[in-house]
C-alpha positions in Angstrom: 93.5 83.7 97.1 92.6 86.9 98.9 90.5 89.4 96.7 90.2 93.2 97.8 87.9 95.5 96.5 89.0 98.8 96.1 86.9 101.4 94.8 88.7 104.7 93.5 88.4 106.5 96.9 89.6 104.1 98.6 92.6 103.6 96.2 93.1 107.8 96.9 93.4 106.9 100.3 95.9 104.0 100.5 99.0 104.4 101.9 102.7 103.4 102.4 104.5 103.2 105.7 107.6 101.3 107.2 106.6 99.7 110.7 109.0 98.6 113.1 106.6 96.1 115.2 105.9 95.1 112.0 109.1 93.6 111.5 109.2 92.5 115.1 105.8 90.5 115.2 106.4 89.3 111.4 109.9 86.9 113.1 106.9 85.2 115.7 105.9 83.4 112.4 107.0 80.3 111.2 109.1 83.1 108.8 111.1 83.7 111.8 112.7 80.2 112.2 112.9 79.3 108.2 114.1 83.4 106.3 114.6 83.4 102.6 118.0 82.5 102.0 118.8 86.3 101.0 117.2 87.8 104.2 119.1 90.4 106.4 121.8 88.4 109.1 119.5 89.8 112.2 116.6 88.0 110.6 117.6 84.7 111.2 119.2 85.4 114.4 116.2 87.2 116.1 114.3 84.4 117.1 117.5 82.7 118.5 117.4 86.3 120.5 114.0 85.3 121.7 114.4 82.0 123.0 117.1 83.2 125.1 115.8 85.9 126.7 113.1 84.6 128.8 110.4 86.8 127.6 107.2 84.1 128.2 104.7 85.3 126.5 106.3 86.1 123.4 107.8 83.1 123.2 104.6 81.3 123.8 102.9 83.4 120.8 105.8 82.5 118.5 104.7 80.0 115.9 106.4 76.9 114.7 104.1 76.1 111.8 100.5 77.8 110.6 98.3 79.8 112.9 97.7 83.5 114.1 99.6 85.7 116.0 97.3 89.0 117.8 97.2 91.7 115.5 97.4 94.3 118.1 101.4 93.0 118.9 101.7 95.2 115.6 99.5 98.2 115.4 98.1 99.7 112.5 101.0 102.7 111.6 99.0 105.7 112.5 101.4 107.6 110.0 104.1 106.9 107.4 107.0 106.1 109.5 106.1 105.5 113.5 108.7 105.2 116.1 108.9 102.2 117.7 108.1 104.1 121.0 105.3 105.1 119.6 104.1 101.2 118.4 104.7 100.3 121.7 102.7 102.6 123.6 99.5 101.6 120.9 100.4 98.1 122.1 100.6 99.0 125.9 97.2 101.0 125.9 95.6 98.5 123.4 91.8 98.2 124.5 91.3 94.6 126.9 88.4 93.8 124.9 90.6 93.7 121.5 93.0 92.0 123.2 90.7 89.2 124.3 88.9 88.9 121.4 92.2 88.9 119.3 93.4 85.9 121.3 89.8 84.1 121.2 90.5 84.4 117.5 93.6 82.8 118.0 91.4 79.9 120.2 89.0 79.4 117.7 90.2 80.2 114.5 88.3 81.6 111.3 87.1 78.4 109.7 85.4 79.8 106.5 89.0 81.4 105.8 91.1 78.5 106.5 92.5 79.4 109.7 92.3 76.6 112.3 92.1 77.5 115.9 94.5 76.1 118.8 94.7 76.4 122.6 96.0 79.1 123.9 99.2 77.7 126.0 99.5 77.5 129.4 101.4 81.0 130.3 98.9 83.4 128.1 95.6 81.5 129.6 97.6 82.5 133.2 97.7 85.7 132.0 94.4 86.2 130.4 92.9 85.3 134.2 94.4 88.3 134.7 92.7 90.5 132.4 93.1 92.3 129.0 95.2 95.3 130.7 97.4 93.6 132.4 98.2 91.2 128.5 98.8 93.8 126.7 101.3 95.4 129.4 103.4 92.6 129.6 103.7 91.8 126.1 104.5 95.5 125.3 106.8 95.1 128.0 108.8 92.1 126.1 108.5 93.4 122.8 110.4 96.3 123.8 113.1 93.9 125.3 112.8 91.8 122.4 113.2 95.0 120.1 116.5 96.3 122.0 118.3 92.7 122.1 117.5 91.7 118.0 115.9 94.9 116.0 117.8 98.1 117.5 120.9 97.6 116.5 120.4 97.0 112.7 117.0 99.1 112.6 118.8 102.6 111.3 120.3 100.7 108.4 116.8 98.4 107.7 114.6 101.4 108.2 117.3 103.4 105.6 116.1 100.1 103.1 112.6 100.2 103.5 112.2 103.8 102.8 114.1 103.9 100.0 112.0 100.8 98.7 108.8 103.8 99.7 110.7 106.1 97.7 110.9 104.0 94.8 107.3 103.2 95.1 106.4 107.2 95.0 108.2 107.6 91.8 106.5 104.9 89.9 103.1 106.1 91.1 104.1 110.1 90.1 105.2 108.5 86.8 103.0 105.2 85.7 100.0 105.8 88.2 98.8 103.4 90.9 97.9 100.0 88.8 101.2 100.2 87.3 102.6 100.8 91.4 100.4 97.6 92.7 101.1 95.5 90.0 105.4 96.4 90.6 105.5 95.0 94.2 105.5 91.3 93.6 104.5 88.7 91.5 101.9 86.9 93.9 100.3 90.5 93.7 97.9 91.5 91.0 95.6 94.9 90.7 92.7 94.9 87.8 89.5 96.5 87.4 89.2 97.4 90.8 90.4 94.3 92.7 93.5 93.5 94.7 94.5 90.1 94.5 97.0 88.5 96.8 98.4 84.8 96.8 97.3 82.8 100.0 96.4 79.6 100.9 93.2 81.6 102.5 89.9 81.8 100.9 88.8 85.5 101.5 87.0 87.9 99.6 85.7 91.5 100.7 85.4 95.0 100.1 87.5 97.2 102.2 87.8 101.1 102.5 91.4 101.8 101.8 94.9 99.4 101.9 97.9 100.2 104.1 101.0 98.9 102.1 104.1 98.1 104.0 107.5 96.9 102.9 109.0 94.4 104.9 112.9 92.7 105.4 111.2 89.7 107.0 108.1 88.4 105.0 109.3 86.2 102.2 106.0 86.6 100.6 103.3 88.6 100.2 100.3 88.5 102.9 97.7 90.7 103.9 96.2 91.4 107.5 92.9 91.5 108.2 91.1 92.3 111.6 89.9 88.9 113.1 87.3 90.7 115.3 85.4 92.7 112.6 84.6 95.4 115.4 86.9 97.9 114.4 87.0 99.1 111.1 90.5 98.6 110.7 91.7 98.6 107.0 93.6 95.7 106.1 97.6 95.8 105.6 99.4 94.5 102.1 102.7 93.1 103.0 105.0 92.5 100.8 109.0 91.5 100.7 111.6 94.0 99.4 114.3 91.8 97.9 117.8 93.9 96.3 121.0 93.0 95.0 122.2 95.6 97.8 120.2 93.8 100.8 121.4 90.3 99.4 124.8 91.0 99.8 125.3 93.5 102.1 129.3 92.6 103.2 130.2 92.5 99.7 131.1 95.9 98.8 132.0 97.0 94.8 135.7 96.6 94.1 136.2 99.9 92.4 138.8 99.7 89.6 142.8 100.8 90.5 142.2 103.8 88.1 139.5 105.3 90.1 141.6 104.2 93.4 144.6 105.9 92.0 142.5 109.0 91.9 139.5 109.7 94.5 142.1 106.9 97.3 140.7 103.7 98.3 138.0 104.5 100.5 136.2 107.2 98.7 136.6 105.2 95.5 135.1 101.6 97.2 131.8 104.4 98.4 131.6 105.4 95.2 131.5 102.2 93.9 128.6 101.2 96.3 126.4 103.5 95.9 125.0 102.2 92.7 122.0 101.8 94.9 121.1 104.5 97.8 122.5 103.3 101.0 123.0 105.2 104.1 126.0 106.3 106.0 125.2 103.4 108.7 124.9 100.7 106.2 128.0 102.2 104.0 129.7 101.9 107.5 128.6 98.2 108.0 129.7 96.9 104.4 133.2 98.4 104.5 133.9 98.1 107.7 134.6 101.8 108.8 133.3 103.6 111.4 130.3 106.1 110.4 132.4 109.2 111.5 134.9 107.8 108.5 132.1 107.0 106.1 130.7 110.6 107.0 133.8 112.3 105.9 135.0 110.7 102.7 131.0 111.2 101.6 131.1 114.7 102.4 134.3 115.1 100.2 132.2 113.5 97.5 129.1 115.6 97.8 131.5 118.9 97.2 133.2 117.3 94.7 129.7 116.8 92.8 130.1 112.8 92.6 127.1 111.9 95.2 123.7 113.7 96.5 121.6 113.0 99.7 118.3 113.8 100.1 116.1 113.1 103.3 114.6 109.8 103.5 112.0 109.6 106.7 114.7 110.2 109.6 117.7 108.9 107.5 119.7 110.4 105.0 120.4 108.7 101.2 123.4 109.3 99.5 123.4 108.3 96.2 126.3 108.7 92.8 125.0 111.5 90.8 125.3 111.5 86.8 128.8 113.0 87.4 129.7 110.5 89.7 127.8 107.7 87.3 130.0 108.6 84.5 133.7 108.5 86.6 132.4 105.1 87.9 130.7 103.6 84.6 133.2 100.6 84.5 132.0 99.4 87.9 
């Protein structure tokens, strides 16, 4: 069990953001080879992408059962929705002496936490001779190519999911307060009387100044991540799995009913019927099969008709049915 202790400042300060390294480093754990059987297709392809694209050190990093992967291969999200440029150049210019001490960690393990240590393999210990600078170059260097080959493109429509899942999170806080909000993200996490408690099979128990919560399409579970070198400061990051009826299925679009067909045509009638949750043009797009310009144009018949509204969700756009739109498809 990992236990937190938050005081009410540091609960004030806690934040959400969506990550894309995030998502990249989470596939080098053993997650990576075995998803939940409801994960996202890309997540169970990516590290297929990985072993095939000759990026050495990455693969090398990748784990096949428990251990530690280098924090610094996913930077703490210096706001609420980084670009994955912008991750990457943290993870370029990442200090040398975090990135040694990160991968001593990884050596040596944390024992009193229940982290055992293993040897670094052969091609990082090559590249640690080398120096710090030179690490983090080269593995900023293959996460990028890792990120273009698996994560790029399916990011818009994953990144459309996780804000929305933020979105969510806002209105339960605005309306129920933050217990209520902690205690909604999953079952392995509690919040009372001023701790966090997180499932693990790690023994760890601390005080910490603020959390930064991010969703995630690739953890099946809840975690937390703590900094190994206890130089920094760093707060720790909550992660924690969004699981939907809308992410489970994604190629499964609502049949809408011949009625509403006869009336708005097939296409705009099958959008209608999907948006029972907020989905994107791009992820409309991939579940019917259309291109986006098409999905674009039957929504924007919708949204003058008064049967769907967007709002602005990070860098994407949300449309979802409004009441009007509810009521015509209330037999769906």
């Amino acid at each position: 069990m990992i236990e937190l202790t938050v005081d009410a400042a540091g609960l004030a300060r806690s934040r959400f953001a969506v990550s894309p390294l995030h998502e990249v480093a989470a596939t080098l754990l053993p997650w990576g080879l075995r998803p939940v059987p409801d994960a996202d297709p890309w997540v169970a392809r990516a590290r297929r992408v990985l072993r095939r694209a000759r990026l050495p050190l990455l693969s090398e990093l990748a784990l096949d059962k428990g251990g530690y992967v280098p924090d610094f291969l996913s930077p703490h999200p210096s706001g609420p929705s980084p670009t994955v440029e912008e991750e990457l150049e943290r993870v370029r210019c990442t200090p040398p002496g975090r990135v040694l001490s990160e991968l001593e960690a990884l050596r040596v393990g944390r024992p009193r936490t229940g982290l055992a240590g293993s040897e670094l393999p052969p091609g990082v210990q090559r590249a640690v001779a080398l120096g710090g600078t030179h690490v983090a170059r080269q593995l900023a260097d293959e996460m990028r190519r890792y990120w273009e080959l698996a994560f790029a493109p399916h990011w818009e429509a994953a990144k459309a999911t996780l804000d929305a899942e933020v979105d969510r999170c806002a209105a339960v806080q605005a309306r129920h307060g933050a217990a209520r909000l902690l205690n909604s993200l999953h079952p392995g996490i509690r919040w009372a009387e001023g701790v966090l408690r997180v499932e693990s099979r790690f023994q760890i128990a601390l005080p910490v100044p603020l959390v930064i919560v991010v969703p995630s399409l690739v953890a099946p579970g809840p975690g937390v991540a703590l900094d190994p070198t206890r130089d920094g400061g760093r707060p720790p990051m909550l992660i924690y799995p969004v699981r939907n009826e809308a992410r489970a299925h994604p190629m499964a679009p609502a049949a809408p009913s011949a009625e509403m067909a006869q009336l708005l045509g097939p296409t705009r009638a099958g959008l209608l019927a999907a948006l029972a949750q907020p989905a994107s043009t791009a992820q409309l797009a991939a579940r019917h099969f259309l291109s986006a310009a098409t999905v674009s144009y039957h929504l924007g018949v919708l949204h003058r008709a008064g049967l769907v509204a967007r709002a602005r969700s990070g860098r994407s756009v949300l449309y979802r049915r409004t009441s009007e739109g509810s009521r015509l498809a209330g037999n769906q």
